[in-house]
KOLNURO-671474 format. One line per field, with one value per residue (C-alpha): residue number from 1; residue in three letters; chain; x, y, z. Coordinates in steps of 0.001 Angstrom, whole numbers, plus 500000, padded with zeros to 6 digits. Last residue first. Layout:
N
nr: NUM	...
rest: ALA	...
kette: A	...
X: X	...
Y: Y	...
Z: Z	...
***
This chain:
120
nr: 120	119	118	117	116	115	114	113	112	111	110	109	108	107	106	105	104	103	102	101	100	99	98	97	96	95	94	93	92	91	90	89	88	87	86	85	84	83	82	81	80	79	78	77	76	75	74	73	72	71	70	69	68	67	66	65	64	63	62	61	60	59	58	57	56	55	54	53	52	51	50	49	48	47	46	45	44	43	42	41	40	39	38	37	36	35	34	33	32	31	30	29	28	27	26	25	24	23	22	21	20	19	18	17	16	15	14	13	12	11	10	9	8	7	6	5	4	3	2	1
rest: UNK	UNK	UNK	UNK	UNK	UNK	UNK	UNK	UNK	UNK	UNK	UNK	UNK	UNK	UNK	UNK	UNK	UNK	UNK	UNK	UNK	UNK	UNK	UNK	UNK	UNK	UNK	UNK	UNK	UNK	UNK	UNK	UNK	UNK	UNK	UNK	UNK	UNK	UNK	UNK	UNK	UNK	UNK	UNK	UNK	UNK	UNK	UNK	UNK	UNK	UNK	UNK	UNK	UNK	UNK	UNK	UNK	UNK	UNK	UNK	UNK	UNK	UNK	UNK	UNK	UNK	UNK	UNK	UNK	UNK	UNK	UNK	UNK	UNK	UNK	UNK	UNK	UNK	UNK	UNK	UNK	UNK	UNK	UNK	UNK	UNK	UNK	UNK	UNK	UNK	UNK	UNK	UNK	UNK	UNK	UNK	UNK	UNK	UNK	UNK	UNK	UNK	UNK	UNK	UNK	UNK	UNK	UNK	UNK	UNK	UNK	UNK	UNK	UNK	UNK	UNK	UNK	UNK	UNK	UNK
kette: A	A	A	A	A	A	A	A	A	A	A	A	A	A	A	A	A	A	A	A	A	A	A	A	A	A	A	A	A	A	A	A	A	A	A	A	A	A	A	A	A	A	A	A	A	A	A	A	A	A	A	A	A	A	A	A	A	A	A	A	A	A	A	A	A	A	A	A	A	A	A	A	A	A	A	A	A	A	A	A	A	A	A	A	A	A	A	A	A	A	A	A	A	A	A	A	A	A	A	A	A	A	A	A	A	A	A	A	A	A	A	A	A	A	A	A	A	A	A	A
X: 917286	913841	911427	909217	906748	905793	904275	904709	904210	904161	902619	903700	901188	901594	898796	899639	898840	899089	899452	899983	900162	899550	896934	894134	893911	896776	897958	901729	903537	904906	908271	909808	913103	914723	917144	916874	913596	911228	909642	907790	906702	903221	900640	897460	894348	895124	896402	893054	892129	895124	894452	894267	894677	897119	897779	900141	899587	896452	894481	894350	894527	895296	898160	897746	898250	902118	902798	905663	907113	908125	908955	909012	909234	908998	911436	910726	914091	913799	917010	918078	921003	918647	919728	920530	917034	917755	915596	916420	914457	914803	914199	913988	914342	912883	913651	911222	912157	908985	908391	904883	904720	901698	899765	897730	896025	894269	891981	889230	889843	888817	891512	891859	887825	887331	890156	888807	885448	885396	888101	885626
Y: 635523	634662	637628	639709	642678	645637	648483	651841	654626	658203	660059	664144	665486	669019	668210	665372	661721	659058	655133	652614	648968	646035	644236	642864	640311	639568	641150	640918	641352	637887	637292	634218	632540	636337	636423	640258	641443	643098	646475	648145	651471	652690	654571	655115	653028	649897	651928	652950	651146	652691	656024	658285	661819	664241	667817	669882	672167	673316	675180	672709	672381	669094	667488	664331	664928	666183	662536	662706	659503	658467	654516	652782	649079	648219	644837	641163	639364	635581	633242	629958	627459	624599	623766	627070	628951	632835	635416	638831	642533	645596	649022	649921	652637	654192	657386	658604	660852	662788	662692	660210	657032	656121	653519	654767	657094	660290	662529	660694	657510	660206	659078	662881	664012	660748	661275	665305	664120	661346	663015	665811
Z: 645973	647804	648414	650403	650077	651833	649853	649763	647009	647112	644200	643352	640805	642289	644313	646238	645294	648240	647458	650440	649778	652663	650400	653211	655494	654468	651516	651610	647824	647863	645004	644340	643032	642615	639739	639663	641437	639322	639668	636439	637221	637889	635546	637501	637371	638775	641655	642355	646186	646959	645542	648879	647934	649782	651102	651770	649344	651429	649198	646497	642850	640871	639478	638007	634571	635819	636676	639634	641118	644346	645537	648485	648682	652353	652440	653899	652628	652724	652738	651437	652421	652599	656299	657044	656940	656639	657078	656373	657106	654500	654286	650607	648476	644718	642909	639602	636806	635074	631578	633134	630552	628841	629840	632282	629715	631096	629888	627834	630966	633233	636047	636977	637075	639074	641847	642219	642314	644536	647027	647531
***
């Protein structure tokens, strides 16, 4: 069931990735410091979470409760632009595999995760 409802949304004829949901979006971040005193540096490991609606995602279900893996699809869905503000260098995690979480619910509602660290 997931195959067909994730393949008849991402149809490429119906939906266009690089457009722009109308939809506002909120973002947080839990995060975990480093420092290293000699250099005068620090690391901060944060979980990225963000929330976005995209109405051409919405699909029907009878549990409205429900969610939709696309983690292994994110390439494929519109996502906002994150940068870090004079950061020296950014990881996004992915060992042994990319540590991202992406759940769509049926009214089009996508939660995001993904744990990442950087240098300021």
């Amino acid at each position: 069931m997931r195959k067909e409802i994730v393949g008849a949304l991402l149809d490429p004829k119906q939906y266009n990735k690089n457009h722009r949901p109308l939809n506002r979006w909120t973002g947080q971040a839990a995060s975990n410091n480093s420092r290293n005193h000699q250099n005068m540096d620090f690391t901060v490991n944060i979980y990225l979470r963000m929330i976005w609606e995209d109405a051409r995602l919405a699909y029907s279900a009878s549990n409205p409760n429900a969610s939709v893996s696309l983690h292994s699809m994110k390439d494929k869905i519109w996502m906002p632009d994150i940068f870090f503000r004079n950061a020296k260098q950014v990881e996004n995690h992915a060992d042994p595999v990319p540590n991202i979480l992406v759940k769509l619910r049926p009214t089009g509602r996508i939660y995001f995760s993904q744990l990442c660290s950087y240098e300021p």
